[in-house]
N, C-alpha and C positions, 0 to 999 in steps of 0.2 A: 546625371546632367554633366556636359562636358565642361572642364574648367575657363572659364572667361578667357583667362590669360592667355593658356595655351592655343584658344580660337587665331586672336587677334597674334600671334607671334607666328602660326603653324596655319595661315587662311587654306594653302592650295594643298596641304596635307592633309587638312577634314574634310574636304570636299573632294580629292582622289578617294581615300578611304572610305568614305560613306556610299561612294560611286559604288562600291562592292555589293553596299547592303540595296543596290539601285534606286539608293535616295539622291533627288537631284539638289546640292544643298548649297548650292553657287549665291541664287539670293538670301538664302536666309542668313548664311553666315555675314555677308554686305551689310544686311539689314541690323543686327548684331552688331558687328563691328561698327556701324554708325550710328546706332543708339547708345552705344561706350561712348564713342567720343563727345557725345553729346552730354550724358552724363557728368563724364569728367570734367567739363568744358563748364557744367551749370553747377558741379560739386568746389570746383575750385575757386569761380567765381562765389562761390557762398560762403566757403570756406575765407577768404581775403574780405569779406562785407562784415564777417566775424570779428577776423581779427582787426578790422579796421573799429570798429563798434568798443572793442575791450579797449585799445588804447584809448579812445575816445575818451570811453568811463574813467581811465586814471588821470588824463587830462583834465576835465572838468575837477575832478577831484582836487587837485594841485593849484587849480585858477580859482576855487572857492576858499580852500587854503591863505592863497595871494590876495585874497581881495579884490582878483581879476573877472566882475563879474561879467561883464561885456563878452569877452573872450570866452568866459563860460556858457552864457547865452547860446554864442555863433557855434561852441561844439555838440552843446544840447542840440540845435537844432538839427545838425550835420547828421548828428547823431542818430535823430530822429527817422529821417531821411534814408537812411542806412539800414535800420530796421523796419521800414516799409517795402525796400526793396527786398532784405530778406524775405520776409512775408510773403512776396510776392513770387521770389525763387523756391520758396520752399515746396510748396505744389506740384510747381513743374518740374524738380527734381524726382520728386519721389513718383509721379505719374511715368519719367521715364525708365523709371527701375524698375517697377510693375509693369512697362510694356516691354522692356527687355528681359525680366526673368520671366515669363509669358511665352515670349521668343526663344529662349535658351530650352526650353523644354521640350520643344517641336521638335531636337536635333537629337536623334538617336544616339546610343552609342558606338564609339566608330569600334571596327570589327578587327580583329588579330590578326598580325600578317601573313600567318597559314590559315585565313579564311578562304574556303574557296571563291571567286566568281558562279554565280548563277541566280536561275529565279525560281525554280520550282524542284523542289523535294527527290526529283529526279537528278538535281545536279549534287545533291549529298553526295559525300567522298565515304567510302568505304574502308573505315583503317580497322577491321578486325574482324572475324566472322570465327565463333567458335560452335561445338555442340553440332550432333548427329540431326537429321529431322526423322520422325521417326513416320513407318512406315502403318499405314491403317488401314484393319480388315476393312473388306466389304459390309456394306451397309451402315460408315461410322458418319455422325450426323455434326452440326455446328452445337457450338454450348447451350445457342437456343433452345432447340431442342432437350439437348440432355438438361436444362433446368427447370424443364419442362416434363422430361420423364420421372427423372429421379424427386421432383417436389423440395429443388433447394433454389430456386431463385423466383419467383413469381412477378413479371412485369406487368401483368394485368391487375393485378391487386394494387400495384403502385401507380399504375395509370386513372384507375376508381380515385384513389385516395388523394394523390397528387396531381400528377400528371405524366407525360411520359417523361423517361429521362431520371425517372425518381424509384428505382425497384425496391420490393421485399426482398430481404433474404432467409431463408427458415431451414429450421433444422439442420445437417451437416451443414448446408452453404453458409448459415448465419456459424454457427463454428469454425470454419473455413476460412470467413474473414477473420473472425475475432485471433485465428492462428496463426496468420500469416501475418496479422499485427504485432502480434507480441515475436514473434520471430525477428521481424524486420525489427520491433525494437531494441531486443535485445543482442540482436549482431552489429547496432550502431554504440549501445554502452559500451560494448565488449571493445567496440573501435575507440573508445574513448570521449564521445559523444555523451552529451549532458542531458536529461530529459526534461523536454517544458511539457506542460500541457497549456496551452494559447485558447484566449478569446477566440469566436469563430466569428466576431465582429470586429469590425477595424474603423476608426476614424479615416475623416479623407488625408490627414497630415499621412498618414502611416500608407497609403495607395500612393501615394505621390513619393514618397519616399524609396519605397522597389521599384518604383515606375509603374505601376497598373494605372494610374489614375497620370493624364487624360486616357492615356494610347489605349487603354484597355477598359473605357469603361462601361461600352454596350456590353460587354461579355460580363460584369458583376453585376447581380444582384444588390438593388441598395435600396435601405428602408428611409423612406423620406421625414418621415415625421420625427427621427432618431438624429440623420446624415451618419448612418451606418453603414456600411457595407458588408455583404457577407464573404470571408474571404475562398482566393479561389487556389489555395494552397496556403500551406503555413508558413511558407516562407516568408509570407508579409507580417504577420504577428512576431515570430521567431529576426526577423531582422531588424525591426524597428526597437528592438529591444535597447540599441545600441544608438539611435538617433538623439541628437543633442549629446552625447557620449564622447569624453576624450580619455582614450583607453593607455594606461603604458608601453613602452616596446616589451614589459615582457609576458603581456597579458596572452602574447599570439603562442598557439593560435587557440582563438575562440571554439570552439564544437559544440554548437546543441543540435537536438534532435527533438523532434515531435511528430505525433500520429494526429489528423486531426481529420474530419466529414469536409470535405472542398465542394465549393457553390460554383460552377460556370452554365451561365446561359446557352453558349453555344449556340448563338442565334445565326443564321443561314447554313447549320449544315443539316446533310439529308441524304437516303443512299445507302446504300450497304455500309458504309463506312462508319453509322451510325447503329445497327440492328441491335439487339443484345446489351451485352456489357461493351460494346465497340464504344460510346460513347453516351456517358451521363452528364447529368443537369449536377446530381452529386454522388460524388465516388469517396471513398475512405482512399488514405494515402499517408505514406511514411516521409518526412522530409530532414535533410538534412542540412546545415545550412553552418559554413564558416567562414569567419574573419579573418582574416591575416593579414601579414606583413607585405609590402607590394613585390617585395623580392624573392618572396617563396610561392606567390598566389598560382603558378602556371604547376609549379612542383604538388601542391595542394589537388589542383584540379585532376591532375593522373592520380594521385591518393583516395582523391574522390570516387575516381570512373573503374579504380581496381577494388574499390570498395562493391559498387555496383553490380560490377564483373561476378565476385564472390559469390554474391547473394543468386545468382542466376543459374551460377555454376551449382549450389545447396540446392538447389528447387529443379536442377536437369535440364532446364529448358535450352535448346539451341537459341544462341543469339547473334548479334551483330552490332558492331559499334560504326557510329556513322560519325563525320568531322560535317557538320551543318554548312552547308553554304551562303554567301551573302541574303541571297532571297528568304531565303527559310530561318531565315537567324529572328530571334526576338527583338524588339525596342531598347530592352536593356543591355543586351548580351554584347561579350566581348569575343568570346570563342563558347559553342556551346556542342556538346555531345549528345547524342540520340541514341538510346538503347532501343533494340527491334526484337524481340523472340518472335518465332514461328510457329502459326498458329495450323495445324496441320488439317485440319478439316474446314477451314477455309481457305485454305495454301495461297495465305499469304502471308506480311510480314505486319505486326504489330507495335506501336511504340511503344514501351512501358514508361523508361526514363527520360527526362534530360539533365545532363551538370553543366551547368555555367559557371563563367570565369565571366563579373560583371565590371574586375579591374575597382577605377575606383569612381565608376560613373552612378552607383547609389550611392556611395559615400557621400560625396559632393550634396547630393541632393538630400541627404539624412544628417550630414554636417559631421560623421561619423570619423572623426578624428583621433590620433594615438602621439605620444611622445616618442624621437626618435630617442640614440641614446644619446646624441648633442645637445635635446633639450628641445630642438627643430618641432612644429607642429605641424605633423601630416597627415592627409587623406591614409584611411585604411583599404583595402580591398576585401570586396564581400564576393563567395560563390555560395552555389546552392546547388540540391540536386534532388531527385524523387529517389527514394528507396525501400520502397517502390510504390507506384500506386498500383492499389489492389485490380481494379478491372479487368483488364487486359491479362493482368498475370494468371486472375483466377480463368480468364477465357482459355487460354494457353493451357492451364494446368488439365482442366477439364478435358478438353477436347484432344491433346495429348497424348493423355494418361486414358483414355477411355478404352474399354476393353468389351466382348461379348455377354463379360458378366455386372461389368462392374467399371466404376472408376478408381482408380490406383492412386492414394497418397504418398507424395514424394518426399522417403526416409526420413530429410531432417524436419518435415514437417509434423512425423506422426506423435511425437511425444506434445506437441501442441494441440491436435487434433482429438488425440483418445483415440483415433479410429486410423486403420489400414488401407479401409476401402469405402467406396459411398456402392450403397446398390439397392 
């Protein structure tokens, strides 16, 4: 959530910038700015009905003292009068705080000044491409297939059981995951990163808090009879950790890490884009997720994306780093990064990651506060990132790595795996 103050001081500033993310945010911020003053206007006036009320009380006080009962009468009733209107302000104060923090939540977060302009995925900036694509025999098939020949992934058993979107995985493939889990975990300790293991349940306070809730809440699954949510990365469990939280300046930086099953609906997509492991209902995923200081958080975010980098570079895979455009950018996001490997028997380009930089627009909203060393209490900056979600990675590795005899596990994976090869 963006800071009140800074609306009202910065109007033509949040609505150029937001301009990027092609949010037209001209009335809302008006609308905003005039429910503050309205605010303040019925906070002040409540605030003087108060003080007016307390002197009253010591008055009376002093004229009962005196013997001045008259006098005391005509302030008792002044008095009275005072606290009716209170009464009557007090409603519509707090009705305008509820319609203004209401409002304040529609307004994305505005986007970093090397965000590009654009609206579509096609306008992504391309700041890196590393890794060979590799070339495959004749007759090499998609992962579907190979999870299909080989008997490690079964979508039709999870389609009986579940529905689509919901796969088995068995034998190497259920290995497979379980390997690339403990891998991605332990190259995030190694970085310094703390391990949770997180509820896969979230209250609504903790969706509102990363921002999933409203903007995102066709896409979660929520159990009603609970007001649960299942969440749809761990970044929501793992971040909330810190809401209602006023941390030291020398707490930064925070690092945890958690592996956790992610719930997305994924409701209207359809298409190749989805076939496979291209896109689940729920996928395993490794997340990272840190706090810091607002002066280090952009330096943090390249720590993050060379983290990433690492891990892609261990596993072989060609990839590409994209800088997200205004269109393609998330609700929450300040600057966010798109990792893409290449999926070669589909010859196209896959996203596995994103790190965001969300500045300190969940803070705000999680109330996520730190001491500076003046003593000053400030907003912290929260980022986050996938490393990795498994899907993708394992389509990639599969389809890759596949060979006339067999499939190829990549080096740092095999002392996790037990195994060299799937065949």
């Amino acid at each position: 959530m963006l800071q009140l103050q800074f609306i009202r001081e910065n109007r033509d500033e949040v609505i150029d910038r937001l301009a990027v993310k092609n949010f037209k945010a001209a009335t809302l911020v008006d609308e905003i700015i005039e429910l503050d003053n309205t605010r303040r206007s019925a906070q002040k006036e409540l605030d003087d009905i108060l003080a007016q009320s307390n002197q009253l009380a010591k008055e009376i006080g002093n004229y009962f003292k005196q013997g001045e009962s008259e006098k005391a009468a005509r302030a008792k009733s002044e008095s009275i009068q005072l606290k009716a209107k209170a009464k009557e302000l007090e409603p519509v104060l707090t009705e305008t705080i509820e319609l203004l923090n209401s409002k304040l939540i529609e307004l994305p977060n505005l986007p970093h000044s090397s965000v590009p302009k654009g609206r579509t995925p096609e306008d992504n900036e391309i700041v890196h491409s590393e890794g060979t694509i590799p070339q495959l025999f004749d007759g090499a098939v998609p992962h579907w297939d190979l999870a299909s020949t080989y008997q490690i992934v079964d979508f039709e058993l999870g389609n009986k059981v579940t529905g689509a979107g919901f796969p088995f995985y068995r034998g190497k493939g259920a290995r497979l995951q379980r390997a690339l889990i403990n891998f991605f975990l332990d190259e995030a300790i190694e970085a310094g990163y703390l391990e949770y293991q997180t509820p896969l349940l979230v209250n609504a306070a903790s969706g509102h808090g990363t921002g999933q809730l409203p903007d995102k809440e066709g896409q979660m699954y929520f159990a009603p009879e609970d007001n649960l949510y299942l969440i749809p990365t761990a970044e929501v469990p793992l971040t909330n950790i810190y809401r209602d939280v006023i941390l030291k300046d020398t707490d930064f930086p925070v690092k945890n890490v958690a592996y956790s099953n992610c719930f997305r609906r994924e409701a209207g997509s359809y298409g190749k884009d989805v076939r496979g492991l291209n896109r689940l209902h729920q996928f395993d995923k490794v997340e990272i997720v840190q706090i810091q200081h607002p002066d280090k958080s952009y330096a943090t975010l390249d720590e993050m994306k060379e983290h990433v980098a690492g891990l892609l570079r261990k596993l072989e895979l060609p990839f590409r780093i994209l800088r997200l455009c205004g269109g393609d950018m998330s609700f929450t996001s300040a600057l966010t990064y798109d990792f893409e490997v290449f999926s070669a028997a589909q010859q196209r380009w896959l996203e596995v990651s994103s790190v965001s930089n969300f500045e300190d627009f969940q803070a705000n909203r999680m109330k996520l506060r730190f001491k500076d060393k003046e003593g000053k209490t400030r907003l912290a900056h929260t980022l986050n990132g996938s490393a990795l979600a498994l899907p993708r990675i394992v389509a990639a590795l599969l389809e890759n790595n596949q060979t006339e005899d067999g499939i190829k596990i990549p080096e740092a994976l095999q002392s996790y795996t037990g195994f060299k090869f799937i065949d």
